[in-house]
Steps between C-alpha positions, in 0.01 A plus 500: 500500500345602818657791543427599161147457551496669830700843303226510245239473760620750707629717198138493322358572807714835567405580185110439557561721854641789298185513282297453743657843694474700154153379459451633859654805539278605169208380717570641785802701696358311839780265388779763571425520880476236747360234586495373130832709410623215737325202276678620216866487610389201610448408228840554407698419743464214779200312299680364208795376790216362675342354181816344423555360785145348521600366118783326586680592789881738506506393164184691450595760708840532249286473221278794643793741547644433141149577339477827726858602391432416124117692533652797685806553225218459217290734629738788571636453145153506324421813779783653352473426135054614520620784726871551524624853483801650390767579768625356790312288814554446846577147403831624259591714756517227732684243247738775460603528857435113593547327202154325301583172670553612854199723477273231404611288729490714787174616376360110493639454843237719606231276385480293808404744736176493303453258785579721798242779352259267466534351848459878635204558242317181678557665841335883381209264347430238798677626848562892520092559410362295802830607696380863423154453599555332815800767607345821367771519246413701155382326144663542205326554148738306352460597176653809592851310544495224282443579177647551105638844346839475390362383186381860411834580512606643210774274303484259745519152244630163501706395835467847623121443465497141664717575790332834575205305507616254763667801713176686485315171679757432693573840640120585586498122709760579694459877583119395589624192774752771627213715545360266699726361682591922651132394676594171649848633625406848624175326667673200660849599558595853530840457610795589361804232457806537677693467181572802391584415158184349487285753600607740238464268220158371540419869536415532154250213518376574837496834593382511823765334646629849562229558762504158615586492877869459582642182436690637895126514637264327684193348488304769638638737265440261207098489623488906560655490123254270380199675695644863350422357119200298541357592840217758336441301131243297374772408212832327588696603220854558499603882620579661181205394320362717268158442670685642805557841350181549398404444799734824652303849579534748225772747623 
């Protein structure tokens, strides 16, 4: 009976969220861009686990992921029906290849790494600003990375819809704390590792680690590396910072 109670709960209240994000994005687009982009998946995601688990415990917390499973399935079939149009989806393409029950549960098993993002989305809000105040390091408008588009997308309905939603969070967190984090590493530790391997394939990430002093050097080169990128700035950015090459003469 208790988890019963808990599902229709936590079932009613995804449905009261998802009204409450219609009524809102009539209101206002603010809701498409961060910080409040971030209140609505939310609203969506790790409350109703927490709620649950506040309600009565891993049962809740079962109940919880059963509602969101049941809501989610509901929705994209009503999405579909309102609308649905004719011809295929990413989602059918993706049954095809994968099968419709080892898609959806590969795509569920991404639903925990809400957690993760949300972890990093806390450190952009509460650590990198100070961090970037005290070190000279740029700000972000953050809006500007975390927001909601895919939805414009033409066709784009039921899963296809939900999940591009969650990728097009998702994406704009994580790009934005790599961002960041090109400052902390180029600032604080311009060397390159001795791995090999390793170099190259954080090179995508972290550019800089090309000019990075040699992992073979010394100290004193590391310093005249350092002193050659941030010697002459009032900004500590990392080296191929956009900011950076507007700063170059005009040839």
């Amino acid at each position: 009976m208790t988890f019963i109670v808990c599902f229709l709960w936590i079932f009613g209240g995804l449905v009261a969220a998802a009204l409450f994000s219609r009524i809102a994005y009539v209101v206002t687009r603010e809701i498409t861009y961060a910080p409040w982009l971030d209140l609505i998946v939310s609203l969506f995601t790790w409350i109703p686990w927490a709620a649950g688990a506040w309600m009565a415990g891993w049962m809740g917390v079962g109940a919880a992921l059963l509602a969101q499973w049941i809501f989610l399935n509901a929705f994209c079939v009503l999405d579909r029906l309102v609308r649905g149009k004719p011809g295929p989806t990413l989602s059918c393409a993706h049954a095809k290849k994968l099968g419709w029950v080892r898609n959806e549960i590969a795509l569920l098993l991404t639903t925990p790494a809400v957690v993760v993002f949300f972890l990093v989305r806390g450190a952009e809000i509460l650590f990198y600003p100070p961090m970037a105040w005290m070190a000279k390091m740029p700000p972000y408008k953050t809006r500007e990375w975390i927001n909601l588009s895919r939805h414009k997308f033409d066709g784009l309905v039921g899963h296809d819809l939900v999940w591009c939603w969650y990728c097009d969070w998702m994406t704009g967190v994580w790009a934005l704390g790599s961002e960041m984090l090109r400052n902390v590493e180029s600032f604080w530790c311009p060397i390159r590792f001795c791995d090999g391997c390793k170099n190259r394939n954080v090179e995508t990430d972290f550019p800089d680690v090309r000019k990075w002093c040699a992992a073979q050097g010394t100290m004193e080169d590391a310093v005249k590396t350092w002193e050659k990128h941030y010697g002459s700035r009032d900004t500590h950015s990392w080296w191929d910072h956009p900011e950076r090459k507007r700063d170059l003469p005009e040839a």
